[in-house]
N, C-alpha and C positions, 0 to 999 in steps of 0.2 A: 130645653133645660140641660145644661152640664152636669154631670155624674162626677160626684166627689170621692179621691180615692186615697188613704195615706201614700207619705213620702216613704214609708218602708219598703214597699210592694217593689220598689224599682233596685234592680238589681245588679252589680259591675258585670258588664259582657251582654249580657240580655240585650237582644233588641226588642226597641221600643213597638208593642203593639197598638198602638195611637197618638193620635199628635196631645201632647201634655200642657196643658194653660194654668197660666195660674190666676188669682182671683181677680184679676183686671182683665183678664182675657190676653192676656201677652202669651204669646207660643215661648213656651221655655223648650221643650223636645221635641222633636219633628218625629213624625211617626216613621221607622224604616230606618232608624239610626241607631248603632250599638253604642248601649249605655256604657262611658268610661265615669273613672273616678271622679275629671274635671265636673262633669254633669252634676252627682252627687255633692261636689266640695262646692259648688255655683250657688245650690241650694240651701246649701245648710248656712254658707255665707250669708244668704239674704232670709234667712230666718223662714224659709216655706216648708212647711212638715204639710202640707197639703196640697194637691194638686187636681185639677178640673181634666176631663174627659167630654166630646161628643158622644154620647149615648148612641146605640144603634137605634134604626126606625122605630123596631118594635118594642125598645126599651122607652122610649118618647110615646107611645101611645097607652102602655103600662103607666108610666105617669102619670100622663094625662087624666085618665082615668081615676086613678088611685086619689088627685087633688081634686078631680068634682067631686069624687065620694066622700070626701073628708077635707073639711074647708078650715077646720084645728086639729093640730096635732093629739089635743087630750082625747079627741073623739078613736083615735086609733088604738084599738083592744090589743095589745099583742101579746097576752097570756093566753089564750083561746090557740090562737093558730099556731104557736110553741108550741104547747101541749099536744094537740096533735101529733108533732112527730116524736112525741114516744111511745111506741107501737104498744106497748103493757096495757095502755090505759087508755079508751075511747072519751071520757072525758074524768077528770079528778072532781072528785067531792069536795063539797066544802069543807071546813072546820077538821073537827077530829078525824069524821067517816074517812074523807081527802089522804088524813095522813096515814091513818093503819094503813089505809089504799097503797100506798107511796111507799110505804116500810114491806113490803113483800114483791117492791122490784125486784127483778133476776141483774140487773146493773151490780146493784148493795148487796146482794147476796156471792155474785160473782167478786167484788172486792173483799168482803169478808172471809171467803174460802183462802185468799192467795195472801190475807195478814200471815204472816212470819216468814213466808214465802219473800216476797219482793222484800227485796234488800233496804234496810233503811237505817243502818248502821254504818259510821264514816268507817271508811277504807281509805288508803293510798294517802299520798300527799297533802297536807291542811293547806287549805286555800290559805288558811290566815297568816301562813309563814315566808306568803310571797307580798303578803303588805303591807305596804309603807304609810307614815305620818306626812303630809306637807307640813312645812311652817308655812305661820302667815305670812313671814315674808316672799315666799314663793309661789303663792296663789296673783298671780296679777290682777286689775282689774278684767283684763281680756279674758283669763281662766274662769274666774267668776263667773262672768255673765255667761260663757257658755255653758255650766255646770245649768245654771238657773233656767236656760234655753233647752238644754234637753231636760230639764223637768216637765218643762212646758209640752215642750214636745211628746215627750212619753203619755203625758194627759190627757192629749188628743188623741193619740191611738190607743189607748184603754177604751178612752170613751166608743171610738169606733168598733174595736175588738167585743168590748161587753154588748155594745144596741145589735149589732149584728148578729150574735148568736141568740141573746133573748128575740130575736125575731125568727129566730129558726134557720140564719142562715149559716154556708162554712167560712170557717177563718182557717188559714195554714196556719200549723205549729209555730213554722220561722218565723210568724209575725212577732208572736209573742217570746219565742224566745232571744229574739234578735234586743228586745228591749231590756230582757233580762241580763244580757250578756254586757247593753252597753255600761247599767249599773255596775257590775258585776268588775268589767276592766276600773270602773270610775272608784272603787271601793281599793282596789288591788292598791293604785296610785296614792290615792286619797282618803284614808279609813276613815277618817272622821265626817268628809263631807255629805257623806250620806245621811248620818244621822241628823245634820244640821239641816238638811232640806224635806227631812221627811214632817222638818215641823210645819211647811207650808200646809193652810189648812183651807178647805173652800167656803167660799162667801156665798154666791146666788147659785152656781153648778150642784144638782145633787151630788150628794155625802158620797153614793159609792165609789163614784170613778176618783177621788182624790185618798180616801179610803184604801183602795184596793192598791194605787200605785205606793202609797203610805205602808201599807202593809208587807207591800215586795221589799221596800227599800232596808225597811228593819229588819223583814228575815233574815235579807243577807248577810246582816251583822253577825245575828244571832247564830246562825247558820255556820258560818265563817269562824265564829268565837267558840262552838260546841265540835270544831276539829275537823266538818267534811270537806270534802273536796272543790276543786272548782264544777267538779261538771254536777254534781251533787247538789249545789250551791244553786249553780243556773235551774236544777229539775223543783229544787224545795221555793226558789222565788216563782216559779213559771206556775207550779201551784198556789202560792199567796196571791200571785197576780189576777187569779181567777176565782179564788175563794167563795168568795160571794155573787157569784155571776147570778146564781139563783132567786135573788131577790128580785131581779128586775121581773120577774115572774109573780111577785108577792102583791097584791094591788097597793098603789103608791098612798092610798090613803089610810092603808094601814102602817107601811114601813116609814112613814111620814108623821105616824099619829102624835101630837103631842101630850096628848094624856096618856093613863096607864091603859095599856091594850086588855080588851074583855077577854073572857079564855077563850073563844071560840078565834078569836084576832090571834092570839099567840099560838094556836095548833095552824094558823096557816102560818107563820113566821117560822116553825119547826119543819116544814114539808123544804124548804128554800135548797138544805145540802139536794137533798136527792135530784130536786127537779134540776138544780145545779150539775150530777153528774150524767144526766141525760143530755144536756146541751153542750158537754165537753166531749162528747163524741161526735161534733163535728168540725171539733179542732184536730183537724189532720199529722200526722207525725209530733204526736204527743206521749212524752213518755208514761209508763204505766203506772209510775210513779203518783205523779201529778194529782190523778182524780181523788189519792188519798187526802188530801189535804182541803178539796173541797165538801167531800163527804164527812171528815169527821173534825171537822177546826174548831167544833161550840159542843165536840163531846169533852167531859171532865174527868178527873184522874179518878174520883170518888164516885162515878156513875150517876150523876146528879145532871150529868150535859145532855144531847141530842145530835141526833134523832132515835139513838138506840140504845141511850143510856149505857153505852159500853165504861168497863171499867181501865184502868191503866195498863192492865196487859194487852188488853183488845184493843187499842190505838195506836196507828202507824206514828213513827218518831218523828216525820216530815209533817204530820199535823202537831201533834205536841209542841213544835217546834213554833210552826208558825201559830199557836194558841196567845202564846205570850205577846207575840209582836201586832194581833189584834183584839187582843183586851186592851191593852198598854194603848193605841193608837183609838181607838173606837173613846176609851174614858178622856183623855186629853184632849178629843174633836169637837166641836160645837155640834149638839143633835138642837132637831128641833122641838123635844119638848124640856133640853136642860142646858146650863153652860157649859164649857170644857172645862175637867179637873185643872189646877197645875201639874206641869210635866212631872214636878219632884210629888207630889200628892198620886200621880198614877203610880208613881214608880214604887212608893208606900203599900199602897193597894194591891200591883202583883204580889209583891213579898207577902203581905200578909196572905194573899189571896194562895202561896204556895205552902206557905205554915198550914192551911187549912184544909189541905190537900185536894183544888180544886184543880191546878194547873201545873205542872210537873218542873219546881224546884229548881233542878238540873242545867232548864233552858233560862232561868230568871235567873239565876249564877253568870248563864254565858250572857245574858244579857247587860248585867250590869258590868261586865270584864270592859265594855265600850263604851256604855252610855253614861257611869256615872251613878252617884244615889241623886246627882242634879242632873240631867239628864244632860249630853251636849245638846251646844243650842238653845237650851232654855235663860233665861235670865234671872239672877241671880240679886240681893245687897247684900253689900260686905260689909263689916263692923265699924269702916270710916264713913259709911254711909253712900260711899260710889254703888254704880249700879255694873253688873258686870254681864258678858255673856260666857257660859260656860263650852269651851272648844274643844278640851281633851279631857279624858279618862284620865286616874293615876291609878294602874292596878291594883296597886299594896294601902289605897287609902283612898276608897270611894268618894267618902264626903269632901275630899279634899283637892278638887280636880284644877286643872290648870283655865284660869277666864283670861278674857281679853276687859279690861274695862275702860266701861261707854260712855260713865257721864263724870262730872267732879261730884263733889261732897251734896249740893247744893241739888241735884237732879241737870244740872246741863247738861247736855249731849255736846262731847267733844267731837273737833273735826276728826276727821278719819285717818290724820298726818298722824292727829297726838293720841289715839289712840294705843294701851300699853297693856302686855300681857303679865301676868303673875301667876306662878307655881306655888298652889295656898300651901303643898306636900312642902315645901321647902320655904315660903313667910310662914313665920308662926307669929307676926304680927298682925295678921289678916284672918277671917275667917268667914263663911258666910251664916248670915242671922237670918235671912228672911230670901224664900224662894216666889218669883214673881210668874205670872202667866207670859205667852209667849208675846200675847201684842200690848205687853206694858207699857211699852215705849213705842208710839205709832211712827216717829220718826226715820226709826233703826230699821234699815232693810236688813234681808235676812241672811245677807253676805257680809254687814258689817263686822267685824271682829273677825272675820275668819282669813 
């Protein structure tokens, strides 16, 4: 059986320590070859973000074994043997008893001492003042589709990043921030196409892994828009990107439930940050930063959140931060016991949700400086009755943001020739009347208009 490993792992200069196949079995890297860029640029040309390995003997008989014992995947427990390696606790209780249990880790207590401590205030240069707009006439079809290729791509290595550690094993830091970094250059470039791909939403893949990636892509806006830095930027995404790592811990048929969860269901759904910063410690070369974000991301301003019901001065800015960008993304997602909001309906819902003083203001400010009160991305009619997508923010007139529009009057979906954009800041012939969800139009891929 070949041993599957991401296309990140492989490094410029590094020699290859095994021969590398990919899923047909083609030897793409001979083992004993220094990896150059050609190899890397070969790859990503043919769209392989994964790659096959010959396992050693005794990694082939570990298998082996592992598939007579377990002939489906559902039968594989892997909260049990996680838990395990966090030496505090020989095994966690259920329900409440579990979480007081959980709430007098030395992990949470050690994060707690070092709040005000670790730096979480922008310094130095704003990332946001080295980013640029593309037009759409400068996005090629070729630019597209690779924007849409490394989404894909990043999705796979989430997913491998997140199942590995809920199984207790290590991930290097690089992995994760390597991914952050590529958004991160892709925002510099491109400010807006971030927000436009974080609308992809998932169909049959559990919710976290498209979630978590959804989650990184918004902070960085946000992040970006509230003045920090780049390398600030990459530490606040490296923690959205692991936010919820803890769930995969939560048994699936609760974090899956489609009714309202019994209380003893929702005291395990509140244990999720902490067992979350147990298994961030064997993300290797991680800054100290980071764990904030998973430990306190569903506390609230008003001490109403979890797991410690801190109030707004006892939360790190890097979770506050990314608070916004997973409410906002979690309410506009499909769950499985409700529909997803529209984008402009979440976007309602922070605001109010910051009047109310549940989620700190501040970042719903820097939030909407990019996204719009229609969010980019989302779809839009405008008062001649065309249907539009929304591309760009206008700072000084939220409601009024710059679309590309998709259909004529009638609902047709124009070619992509005659597709035309309009600055609503500047027609005051136009305006939009009615905000649509993001698959209204099942036609319209998600790079149309951009």
């Amino acid at each position: 059986m070949m041993k599957l490993i991401p296309f990140s792992q492989l490094k410029e200069g590094e020699i290859a320590y095994n021969d590398f196949y990919s899923e047909k079995g083609e030897l793409l890297i001979s083992k004993g070859v220094v990896i150059n860029k050609n190899h890397l640029n070969m790859l990503e040309r043919r769209n392989i973000f994964e790659l096959y390995v010959k396992p050693s003997s005794e990694e082939e008989i570990i298998t082996s074994l592992i598939n007579k014992e377990f002939d489906k995947l559902e039968k594989i427990d892997i909260e049990e043997p996680a838990q395990k390696e966090i030496p505090e606790f020989n095994k966690i209780k259920k329900g409440k008893d579990g979480l007081i249990q959980l709430l007098s880790s030395k992990k949470a207590h050690e994060l707690d001492k070092k709040l005000g401590i670790t730096p979480d205030r922008p310094i130095g240069p704003a990332l946001k003042n080295k980013a640029t707009e593309m037009t759409v006439s400068q996005r090629t079809p070729h630019y597209k589709n690779n924007i849409a290729t490394a989404y894909d791509g990043a999705l796979k290595e989430v997913k491998f990043i997140l199942d590995t550690l809920a199984r207790g094993g290590n991930i290097d830091g690089k992995q994760v921030k390597n991914i952050v970094e590529k958004f991160v250059n892709i925002f510099i470039t491109d400010r807006n196409i971030l927000l436009n791909i974080s609308g992809i939403k998932h169909k049959n893949e559990d919710y976290i892994y498209h979630h978590s990636l959804n989650v990184c892509l918004l902070t960085i806006n946000i992040a970006a828009s509230a003045g920090y830095n780049e390398n600030q930027v990459i530490e606040i995404g490296m923690g959205a990107l692991l936010h919820d790592i803890g769930m995969l811990l939560i048994p699936k048929e609760i974090r899956t439930k489609q009714s309202r969860l019994a209380k003893e269901e929702w005291y395990e759904i509140q244990k999720h940050p902490i067992l979350g910063l147990h298994l961030l410690e064997k993300v290797s070369k991680m800054p100290e930063t980071v764990p904030y974000v998973a430990y306190q991301i569903h506390e609230r301003e008003n001490s109403t959140g979890y797991p410690k019901k801190r109030n707004s001065l006892l939360i790190h800015r890097f979770a506050k931060l990314s608070q916004v960008a997973d409410v906002y993304e979690a309410m506009t997602s499909p769950r499985s016991y409700r529909k997803p909001y529209i984008p402009h309906e979440g976007i309602i819902r922070i605001i109010k949700m910051s009047k109310a003083g549940l989620i700190p203001g501040e970042y719903v400010k820097a939030f909407l400086e990019y996204s719009s009160v229609y969010p980019v991305g989302s779809l839009v009619e405008l008062s001649d009755h065309t249907i539009a997508k929304v591309i760009q923010a206008n700072k000084n007139s939220l409601s009024k943001p710059v679309v590309s529009v998709v259909t004529n009057s009638k609902g047709k979906i124009l070619n992509k020739s005659s597709i035309f954009q309009i600055d609503l800041s500047k027609n005051t012939n136009l305006q939009v009347i009615k905000a649509l969800p993001y698959d209204y139009l099942n036609d319209i891929d998600i790079m149309d208009g951009f």
